[in-house]
KOLZAVO-90128 format. One record per residue (C-alpha): residue number from 0; residue in one letter; x, y, z. Coordinates in Angstrom, 2 decimals, padded with zeros to 5 digits, m for minus. Layout:
N
<keti i="NUM" aa="a" c1="X" c2="Y" c3="Z"/>
...
END
This chain:
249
<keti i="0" aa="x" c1="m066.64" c2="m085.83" c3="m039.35"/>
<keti i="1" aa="x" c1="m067.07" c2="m086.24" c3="m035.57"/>
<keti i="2" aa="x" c1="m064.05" c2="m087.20" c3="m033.43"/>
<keti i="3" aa="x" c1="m065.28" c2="m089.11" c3="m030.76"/>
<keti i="4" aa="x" c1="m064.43" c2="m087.90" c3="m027.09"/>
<keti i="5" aa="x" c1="m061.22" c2="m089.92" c3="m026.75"/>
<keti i="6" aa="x" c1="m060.07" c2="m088.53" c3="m030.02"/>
<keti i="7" aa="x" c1="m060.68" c2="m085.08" c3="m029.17"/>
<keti i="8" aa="x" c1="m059.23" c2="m085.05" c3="m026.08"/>
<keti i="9" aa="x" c1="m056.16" c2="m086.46" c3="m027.67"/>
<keti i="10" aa="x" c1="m056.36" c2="m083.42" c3="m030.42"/>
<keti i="11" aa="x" c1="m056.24" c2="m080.74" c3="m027.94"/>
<keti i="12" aa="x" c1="m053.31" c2="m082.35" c3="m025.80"/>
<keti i="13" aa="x" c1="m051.05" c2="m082.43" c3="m028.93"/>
<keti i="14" aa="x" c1="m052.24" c2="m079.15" c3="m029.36"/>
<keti i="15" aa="x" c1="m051.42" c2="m078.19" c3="m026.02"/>
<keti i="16" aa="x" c1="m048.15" c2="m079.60" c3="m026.28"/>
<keti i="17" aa="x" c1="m046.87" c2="m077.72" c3="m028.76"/>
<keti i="18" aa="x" c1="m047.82" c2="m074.28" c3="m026.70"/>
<keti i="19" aa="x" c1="m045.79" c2="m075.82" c3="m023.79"/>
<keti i="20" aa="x" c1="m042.96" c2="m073.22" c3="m023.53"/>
<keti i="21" aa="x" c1="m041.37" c2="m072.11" c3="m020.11"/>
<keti i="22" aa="x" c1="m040.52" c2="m068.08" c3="m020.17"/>
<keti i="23" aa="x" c1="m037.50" c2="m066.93" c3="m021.19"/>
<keti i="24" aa="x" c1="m034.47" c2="m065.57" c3="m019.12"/>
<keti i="25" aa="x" c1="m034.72" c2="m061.92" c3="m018.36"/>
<keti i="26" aa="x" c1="m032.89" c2="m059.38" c3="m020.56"/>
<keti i="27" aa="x" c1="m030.73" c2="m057.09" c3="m018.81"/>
<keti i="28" aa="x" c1="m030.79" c2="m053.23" c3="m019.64"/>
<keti i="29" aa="x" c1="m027.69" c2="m052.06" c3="m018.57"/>
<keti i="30" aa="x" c1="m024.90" c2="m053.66" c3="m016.69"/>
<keti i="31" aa="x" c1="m023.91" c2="m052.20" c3="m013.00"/>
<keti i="32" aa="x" c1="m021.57" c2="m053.92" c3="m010.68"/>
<keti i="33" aa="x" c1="m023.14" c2="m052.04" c3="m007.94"/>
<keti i="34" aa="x" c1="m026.04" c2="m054.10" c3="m008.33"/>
<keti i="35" aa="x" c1="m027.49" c2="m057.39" c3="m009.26"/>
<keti i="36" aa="x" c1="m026.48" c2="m060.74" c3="m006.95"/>
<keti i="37" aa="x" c1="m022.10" c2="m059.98" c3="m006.85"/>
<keti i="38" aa="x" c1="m020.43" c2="m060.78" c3="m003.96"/>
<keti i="39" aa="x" c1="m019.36" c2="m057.86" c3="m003.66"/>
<keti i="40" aa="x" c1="m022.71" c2="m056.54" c3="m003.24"/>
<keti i="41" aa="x" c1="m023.73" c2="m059.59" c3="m000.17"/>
<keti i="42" aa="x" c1="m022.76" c2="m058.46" c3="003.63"/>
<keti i="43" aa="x" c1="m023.37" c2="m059.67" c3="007.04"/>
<keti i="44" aa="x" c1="m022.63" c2="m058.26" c3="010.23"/>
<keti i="45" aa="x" c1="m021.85" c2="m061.14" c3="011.45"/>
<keti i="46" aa="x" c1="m018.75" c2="m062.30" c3="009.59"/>
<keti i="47" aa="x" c1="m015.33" c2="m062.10" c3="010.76"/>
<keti i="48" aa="x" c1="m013.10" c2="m059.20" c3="009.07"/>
<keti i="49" aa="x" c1="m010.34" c2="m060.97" c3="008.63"/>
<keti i="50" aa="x" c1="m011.57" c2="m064.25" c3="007.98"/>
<keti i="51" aa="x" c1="m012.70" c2="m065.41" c3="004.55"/>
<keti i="52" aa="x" c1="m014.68" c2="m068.44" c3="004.80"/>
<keti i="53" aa="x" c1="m015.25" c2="m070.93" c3="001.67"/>
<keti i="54" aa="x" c1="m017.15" c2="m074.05" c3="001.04"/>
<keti i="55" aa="x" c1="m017.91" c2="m076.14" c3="m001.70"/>
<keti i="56" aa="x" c1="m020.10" c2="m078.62" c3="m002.11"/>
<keti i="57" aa="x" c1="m019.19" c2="m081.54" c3="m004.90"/>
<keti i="58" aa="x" c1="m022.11" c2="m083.39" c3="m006.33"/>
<keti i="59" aa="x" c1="m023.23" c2="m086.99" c3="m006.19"/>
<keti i="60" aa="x" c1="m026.81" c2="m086.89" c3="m005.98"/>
<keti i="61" aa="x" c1="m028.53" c2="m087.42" c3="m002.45"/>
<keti i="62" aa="x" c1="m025.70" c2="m088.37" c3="m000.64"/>
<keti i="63" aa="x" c1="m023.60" c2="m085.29" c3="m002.21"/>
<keti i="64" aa="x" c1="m027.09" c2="m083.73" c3="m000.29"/>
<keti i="65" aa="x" c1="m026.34" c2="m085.57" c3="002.64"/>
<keti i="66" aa="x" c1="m022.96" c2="m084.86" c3="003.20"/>
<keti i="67" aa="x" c1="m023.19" c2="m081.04" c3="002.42"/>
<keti i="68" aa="x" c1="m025.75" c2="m080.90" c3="004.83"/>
<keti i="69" aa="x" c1="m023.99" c2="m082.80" c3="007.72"/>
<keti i="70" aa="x" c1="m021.06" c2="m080.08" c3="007.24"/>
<keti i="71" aa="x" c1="m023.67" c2="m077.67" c3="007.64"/>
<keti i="72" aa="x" c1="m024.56" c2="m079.02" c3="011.07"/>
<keti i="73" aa="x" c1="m021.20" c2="m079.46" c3="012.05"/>
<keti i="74" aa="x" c1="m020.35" c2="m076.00" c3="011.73"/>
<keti i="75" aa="x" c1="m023.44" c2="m075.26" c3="013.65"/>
<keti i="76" aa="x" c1="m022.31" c2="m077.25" c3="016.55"/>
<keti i="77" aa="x" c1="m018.77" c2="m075.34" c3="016.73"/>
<keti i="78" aa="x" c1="m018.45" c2="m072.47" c3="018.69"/>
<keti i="79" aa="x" c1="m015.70" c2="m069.96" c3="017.87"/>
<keti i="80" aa="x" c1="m014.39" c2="m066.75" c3="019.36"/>
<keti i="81" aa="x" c1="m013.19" c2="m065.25" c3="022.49"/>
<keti i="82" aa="x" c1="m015.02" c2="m066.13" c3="025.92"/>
<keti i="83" aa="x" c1="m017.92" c2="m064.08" c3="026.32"/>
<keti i="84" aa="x" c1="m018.52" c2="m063.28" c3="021.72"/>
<keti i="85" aa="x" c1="m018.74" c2="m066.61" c3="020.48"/>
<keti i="86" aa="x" c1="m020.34" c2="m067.62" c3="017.96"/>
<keti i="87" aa="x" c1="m021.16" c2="m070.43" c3="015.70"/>
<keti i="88" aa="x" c1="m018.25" c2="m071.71" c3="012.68"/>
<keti i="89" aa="x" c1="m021.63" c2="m071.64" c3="010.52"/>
<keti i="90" aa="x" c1="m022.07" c2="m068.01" c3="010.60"/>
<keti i="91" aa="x" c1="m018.94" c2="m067.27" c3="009.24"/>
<keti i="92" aa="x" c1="m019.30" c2="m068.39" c3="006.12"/>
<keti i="93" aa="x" c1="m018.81" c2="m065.68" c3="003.03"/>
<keti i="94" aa="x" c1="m019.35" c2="m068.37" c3="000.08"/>
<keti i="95" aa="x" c1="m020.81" c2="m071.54" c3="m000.67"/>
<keti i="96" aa="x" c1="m020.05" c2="m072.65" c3="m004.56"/>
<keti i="97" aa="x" c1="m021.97" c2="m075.97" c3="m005.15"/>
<keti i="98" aa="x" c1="m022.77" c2="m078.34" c3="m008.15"/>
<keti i="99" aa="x" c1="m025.71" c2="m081.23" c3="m008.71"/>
<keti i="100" aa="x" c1="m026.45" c2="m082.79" c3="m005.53"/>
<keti i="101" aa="x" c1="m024.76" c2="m080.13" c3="m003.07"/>
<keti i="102" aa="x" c1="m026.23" c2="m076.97" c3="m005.15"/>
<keti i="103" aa="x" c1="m029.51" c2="m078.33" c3="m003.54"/>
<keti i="104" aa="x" c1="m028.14" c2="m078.06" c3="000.10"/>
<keti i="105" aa="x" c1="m026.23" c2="m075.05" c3="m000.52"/>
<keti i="106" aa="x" c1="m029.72" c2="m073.03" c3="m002.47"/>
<keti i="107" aa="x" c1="m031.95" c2="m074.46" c3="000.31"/>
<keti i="108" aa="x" c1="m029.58" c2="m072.98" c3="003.42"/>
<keti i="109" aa="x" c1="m028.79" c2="m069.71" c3="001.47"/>
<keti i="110" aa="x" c1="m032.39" c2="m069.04" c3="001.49"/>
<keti i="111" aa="x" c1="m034.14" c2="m069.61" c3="004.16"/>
<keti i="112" aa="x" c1="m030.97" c2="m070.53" c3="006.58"/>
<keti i="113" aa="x" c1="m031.74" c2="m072.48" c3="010.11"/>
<keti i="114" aa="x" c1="m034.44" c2="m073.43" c3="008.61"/>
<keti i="115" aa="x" c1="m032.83" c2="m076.08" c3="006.70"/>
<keti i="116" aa="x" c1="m032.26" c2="m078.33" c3="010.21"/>
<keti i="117" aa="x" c1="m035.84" c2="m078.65" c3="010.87"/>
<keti i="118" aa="x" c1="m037.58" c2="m079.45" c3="007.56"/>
<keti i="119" aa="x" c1="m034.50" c2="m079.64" c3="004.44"/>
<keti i="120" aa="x" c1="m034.21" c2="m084.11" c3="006.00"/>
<keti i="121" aa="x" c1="m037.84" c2="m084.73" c3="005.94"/>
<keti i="122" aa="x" c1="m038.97" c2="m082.96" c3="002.98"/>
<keti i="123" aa="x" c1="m035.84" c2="m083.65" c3="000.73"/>
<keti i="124" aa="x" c1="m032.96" c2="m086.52" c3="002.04"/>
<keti i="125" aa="x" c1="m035.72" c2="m089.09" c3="003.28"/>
<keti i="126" aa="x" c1="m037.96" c2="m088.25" c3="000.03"/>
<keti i="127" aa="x" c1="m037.65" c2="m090.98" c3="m003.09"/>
<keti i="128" aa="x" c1="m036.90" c2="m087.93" c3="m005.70"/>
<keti i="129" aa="x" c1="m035.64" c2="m089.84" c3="m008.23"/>
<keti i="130" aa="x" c1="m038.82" c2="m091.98" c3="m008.18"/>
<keti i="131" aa="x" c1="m041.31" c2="m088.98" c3="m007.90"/>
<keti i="132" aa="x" c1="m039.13" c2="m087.48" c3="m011.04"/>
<keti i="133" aa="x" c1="m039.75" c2="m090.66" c3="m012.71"/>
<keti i="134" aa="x" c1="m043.29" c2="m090.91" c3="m011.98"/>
<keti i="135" aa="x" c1="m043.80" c2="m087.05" c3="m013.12"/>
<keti i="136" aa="x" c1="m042.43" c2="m087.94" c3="m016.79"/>
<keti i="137" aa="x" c1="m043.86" c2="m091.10" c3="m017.09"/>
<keti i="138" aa="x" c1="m047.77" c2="m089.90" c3="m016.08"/>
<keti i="139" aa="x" c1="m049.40" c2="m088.72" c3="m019.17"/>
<keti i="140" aa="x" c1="m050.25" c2="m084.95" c3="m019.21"/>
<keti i="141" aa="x" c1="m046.57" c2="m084.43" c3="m018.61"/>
<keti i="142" aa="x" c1="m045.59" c2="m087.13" c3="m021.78"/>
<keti i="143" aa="x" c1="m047.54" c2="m084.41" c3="m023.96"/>
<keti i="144" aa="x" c1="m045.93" c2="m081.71" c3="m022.71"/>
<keti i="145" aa="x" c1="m042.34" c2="m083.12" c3="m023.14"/>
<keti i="146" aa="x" c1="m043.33" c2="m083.95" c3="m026.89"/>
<keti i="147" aa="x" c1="m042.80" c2="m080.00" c3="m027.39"/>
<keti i="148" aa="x" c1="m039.68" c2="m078.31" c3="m028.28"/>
<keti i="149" aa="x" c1="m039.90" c2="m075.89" c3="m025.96"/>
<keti i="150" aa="x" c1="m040.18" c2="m078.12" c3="m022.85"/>
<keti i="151" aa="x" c1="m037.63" c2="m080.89" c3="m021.59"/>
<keti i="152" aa="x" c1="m036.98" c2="m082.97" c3="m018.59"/>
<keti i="153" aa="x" c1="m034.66" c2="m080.79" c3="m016.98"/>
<keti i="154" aa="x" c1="m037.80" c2="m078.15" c3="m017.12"/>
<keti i="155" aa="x" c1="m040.16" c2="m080.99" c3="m015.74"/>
<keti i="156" aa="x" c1="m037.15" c2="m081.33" c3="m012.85"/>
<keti i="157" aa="x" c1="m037.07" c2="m077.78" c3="m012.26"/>
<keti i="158" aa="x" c1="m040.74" c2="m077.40" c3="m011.80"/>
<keti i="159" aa="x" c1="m040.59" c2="m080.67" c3="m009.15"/>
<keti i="160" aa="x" c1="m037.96" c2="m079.05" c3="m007.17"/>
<keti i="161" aa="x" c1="m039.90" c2="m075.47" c3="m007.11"/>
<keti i="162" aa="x" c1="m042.87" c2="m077.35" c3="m005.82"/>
<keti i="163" aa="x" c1="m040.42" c2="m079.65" c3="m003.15"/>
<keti i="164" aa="x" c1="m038.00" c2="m076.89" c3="m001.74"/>
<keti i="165" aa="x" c1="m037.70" c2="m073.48" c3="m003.43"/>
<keti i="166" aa="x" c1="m041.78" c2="m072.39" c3="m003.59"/>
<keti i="167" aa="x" c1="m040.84" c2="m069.60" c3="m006.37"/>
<keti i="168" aa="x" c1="m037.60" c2="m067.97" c3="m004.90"/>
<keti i="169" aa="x" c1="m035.89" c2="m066.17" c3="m007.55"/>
<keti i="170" aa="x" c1="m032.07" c2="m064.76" c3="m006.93"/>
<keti i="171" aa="x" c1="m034.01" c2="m061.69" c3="m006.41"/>
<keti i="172" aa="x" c1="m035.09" c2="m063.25" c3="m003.23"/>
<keti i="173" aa="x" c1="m031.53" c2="m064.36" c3="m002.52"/>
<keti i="174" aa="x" c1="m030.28" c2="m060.26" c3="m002.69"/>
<keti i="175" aa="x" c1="m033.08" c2="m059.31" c3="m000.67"/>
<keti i="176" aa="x" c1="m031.69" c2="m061.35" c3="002.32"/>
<keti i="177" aa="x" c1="m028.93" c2="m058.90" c3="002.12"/>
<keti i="178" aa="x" c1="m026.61" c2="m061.39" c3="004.23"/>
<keti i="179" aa="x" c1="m023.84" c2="m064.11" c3="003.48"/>
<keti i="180" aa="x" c1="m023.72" c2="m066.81" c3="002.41"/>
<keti i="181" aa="x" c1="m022.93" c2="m066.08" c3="m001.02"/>
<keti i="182" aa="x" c1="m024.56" c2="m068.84" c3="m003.58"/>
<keti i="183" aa="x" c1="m022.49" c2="m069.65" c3="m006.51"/>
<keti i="184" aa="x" c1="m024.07" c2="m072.56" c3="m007.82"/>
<keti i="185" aa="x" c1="m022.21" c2="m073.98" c3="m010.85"/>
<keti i="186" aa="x" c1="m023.20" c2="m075.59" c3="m014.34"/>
<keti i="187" aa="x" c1="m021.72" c2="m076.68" c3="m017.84"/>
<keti i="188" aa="x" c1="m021.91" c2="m074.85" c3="m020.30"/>
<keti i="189" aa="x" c1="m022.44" c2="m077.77" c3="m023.08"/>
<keti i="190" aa="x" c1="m021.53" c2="m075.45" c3="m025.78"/>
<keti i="191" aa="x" c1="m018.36" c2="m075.04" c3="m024.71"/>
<keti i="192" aa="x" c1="m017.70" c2="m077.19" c3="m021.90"/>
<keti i="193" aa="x" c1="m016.49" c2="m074.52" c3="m019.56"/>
<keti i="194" aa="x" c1="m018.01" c2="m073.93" c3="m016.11"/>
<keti i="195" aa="x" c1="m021.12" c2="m071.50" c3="m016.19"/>
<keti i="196" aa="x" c1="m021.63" c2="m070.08" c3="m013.11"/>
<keti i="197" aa="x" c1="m025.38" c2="m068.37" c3="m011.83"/>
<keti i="198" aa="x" c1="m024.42" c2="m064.91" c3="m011.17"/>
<keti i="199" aa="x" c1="m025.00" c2="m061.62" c3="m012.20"/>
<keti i="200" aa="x" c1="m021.22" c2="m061.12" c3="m013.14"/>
<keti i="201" aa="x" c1="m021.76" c2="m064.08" c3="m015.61"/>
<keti i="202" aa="x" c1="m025.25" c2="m063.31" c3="m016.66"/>
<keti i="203" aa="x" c1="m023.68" c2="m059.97" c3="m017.33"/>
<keti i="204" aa="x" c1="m022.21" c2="m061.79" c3="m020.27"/>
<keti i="205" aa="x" c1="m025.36" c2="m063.11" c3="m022.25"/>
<keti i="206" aa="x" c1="m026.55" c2="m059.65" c3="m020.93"/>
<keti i="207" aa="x" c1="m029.64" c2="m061.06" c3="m018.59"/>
<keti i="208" aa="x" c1="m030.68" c2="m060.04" c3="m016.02"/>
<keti i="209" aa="x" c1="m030.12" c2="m063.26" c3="m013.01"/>
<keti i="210" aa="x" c1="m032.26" c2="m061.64" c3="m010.28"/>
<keti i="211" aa="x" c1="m036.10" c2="m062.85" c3="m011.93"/>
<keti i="212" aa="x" c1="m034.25" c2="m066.10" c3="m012.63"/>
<keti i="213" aa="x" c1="m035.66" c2="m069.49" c3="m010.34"/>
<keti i="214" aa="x" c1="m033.49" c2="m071.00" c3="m007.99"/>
<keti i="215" aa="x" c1="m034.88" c2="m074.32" c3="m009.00"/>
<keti i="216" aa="x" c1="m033.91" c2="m073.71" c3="m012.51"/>
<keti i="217" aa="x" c1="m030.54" c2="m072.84" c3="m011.37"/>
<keti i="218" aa="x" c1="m030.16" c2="m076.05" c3="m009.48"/>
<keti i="219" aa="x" c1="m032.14" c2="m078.38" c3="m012.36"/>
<keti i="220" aa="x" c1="m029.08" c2="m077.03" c3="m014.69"/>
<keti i="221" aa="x" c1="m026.51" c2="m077.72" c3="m011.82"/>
<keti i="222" aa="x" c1="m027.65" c2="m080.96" c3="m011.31"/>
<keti i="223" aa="x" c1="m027.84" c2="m082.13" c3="m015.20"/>
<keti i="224" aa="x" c1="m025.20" c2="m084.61" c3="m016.69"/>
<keti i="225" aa="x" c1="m023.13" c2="m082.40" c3="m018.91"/>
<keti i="226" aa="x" c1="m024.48" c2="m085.37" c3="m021.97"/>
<keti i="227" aa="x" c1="m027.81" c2="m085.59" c3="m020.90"/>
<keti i="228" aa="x" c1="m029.73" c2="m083.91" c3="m024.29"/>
<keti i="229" aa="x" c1="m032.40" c2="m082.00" c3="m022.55"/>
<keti i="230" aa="x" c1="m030.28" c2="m078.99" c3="m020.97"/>
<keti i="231" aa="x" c1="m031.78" c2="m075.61" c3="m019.39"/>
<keti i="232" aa="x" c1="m031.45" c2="m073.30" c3="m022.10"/>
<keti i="233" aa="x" c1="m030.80" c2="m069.64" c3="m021.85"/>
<keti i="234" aa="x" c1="m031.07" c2="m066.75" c3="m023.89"/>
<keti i="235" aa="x" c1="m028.26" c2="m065.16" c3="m025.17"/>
<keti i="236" aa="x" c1="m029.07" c2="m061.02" c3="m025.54"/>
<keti i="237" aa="x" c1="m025.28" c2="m060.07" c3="m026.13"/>
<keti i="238" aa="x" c1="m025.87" c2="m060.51" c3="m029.58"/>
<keti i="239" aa="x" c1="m027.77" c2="m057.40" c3="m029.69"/>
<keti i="240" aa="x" c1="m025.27" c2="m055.40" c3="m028.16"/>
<keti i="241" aa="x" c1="m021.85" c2="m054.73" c3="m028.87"/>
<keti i="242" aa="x" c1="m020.07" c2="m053.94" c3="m026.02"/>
<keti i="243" aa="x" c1="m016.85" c2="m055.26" c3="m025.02"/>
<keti i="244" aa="x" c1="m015.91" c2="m058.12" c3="m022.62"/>
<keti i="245" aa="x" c1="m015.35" c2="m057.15" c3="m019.02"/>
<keti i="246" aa="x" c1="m011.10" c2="m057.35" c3="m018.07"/>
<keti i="247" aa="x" c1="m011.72" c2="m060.44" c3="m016.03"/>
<keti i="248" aa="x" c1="m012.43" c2="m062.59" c3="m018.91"/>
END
């Protein structure tokens, strides 16, 4: 039997799609609090001492964007200090803890900083995402690769938002700036309906290892509906080692 061209070239895409299969999250060796992305383990010479600095950015899609991002430039605009040392609000800030639409504000400013009031508005805010998104599932190659188990919208979302803003950062990248703010960007877990939230002193409890983990991913799961069936799944490793819960649980 010969399969004619069409016919073959539909053969290997449902071949392909069944090989479609993002990596898994990292497994962790040992657990340190000295290292991995803590708070704890995030400084800046520039914040205040005695000042402790919080913000938190709600979702709401763009406009959650919007609005995270105009309190960014606010704080930019006000000075604070004594005559002579000050300094902008902006740079005070220890933590930003963010979910859906403001984890993409919060991710984009926590890694690469300023930089977010020249380019975040034209390449993100004034951008149609959810039509590009819509486009990216709907175009063919990509409606084999969501016929596989292994691959799911909220991948196909992660992947768009790699290529928009984050360009491969891992939270490795975030620990290498060595400087606040502190990301806590925030999830469901659908298992259990708690709050997951991606850090190391959480990944410390499916004993992976958060620092080789993309941002985008991070913010595809922040900014999934807690019902919507194609979640970003993780690997749990505690399973294969029996050591017991840390006293903050």
């Amino acid at each position: 039997m010969v399969l004619k061209p069409v016919s073959l070239f539909l053969t290997i895409l449902l071949l392909a799609s069944g090989c479609a299969r993002l990596p898994q999250n990292a497994p962790l060796v040992s657990t340190d609090q000295r290292t991995g992305y803590r708070f704890q383990n995030t400084t800046s010479p520039t914040n205040s001492s005695d000042l402790l600095l919080m913000l938190a950015f709600s979702g709401g899609g763009t406009r959650a964007a919007s609005l995270s991002y105009g309190v960014l430039e606010e704080l930019a605009r006000t000075q604070v200090g004594a005559m002579g040392t000050q300094h902008r609000l902006l740079d005070d800030v220890d933590i930003i803890s963010s979910v859906s639409g403001g984890s993409f504000t919060a991710a984009y400013y926590a890694l690469w900083g300023d930089r977010i009031f020249s380019d975040f508005e034209p390449q993100f805010l004034k951008k149609h995402v959810q039509t590009d998104l819509l486009l990216r599932v709907l175009a063919p190659w990509n409606l084999v690769r969501l016929a596989s188990p292994g691959f799911s919208r909220s991948d196909l979302a992660a992947e768009y938002y790699d290529h928009l803003l984050f360009k491969g950062a891992t939270f490795g990248d975030l620990m290498a700036r060595r400087g606040r703010p502190f990301l806590c960007v925030n999830a469901t877990d659908i298992a259990f309906g708690a709050r997951f939230e991606f850090t190391q002193d959480e990944f410390d409890l499916i004993r992976s290892d958060l620092s080789q983990f993309p941002v985008s991913r991070a913010i595809a799961a922040s900014s999934a509906l807690p019902m919507d069936p194609t979640p970003v799944n993780l690997k749990n490793y505690s399973t294969e080692h029996a050591e017991a819960k840390p006293e903050w649980i």
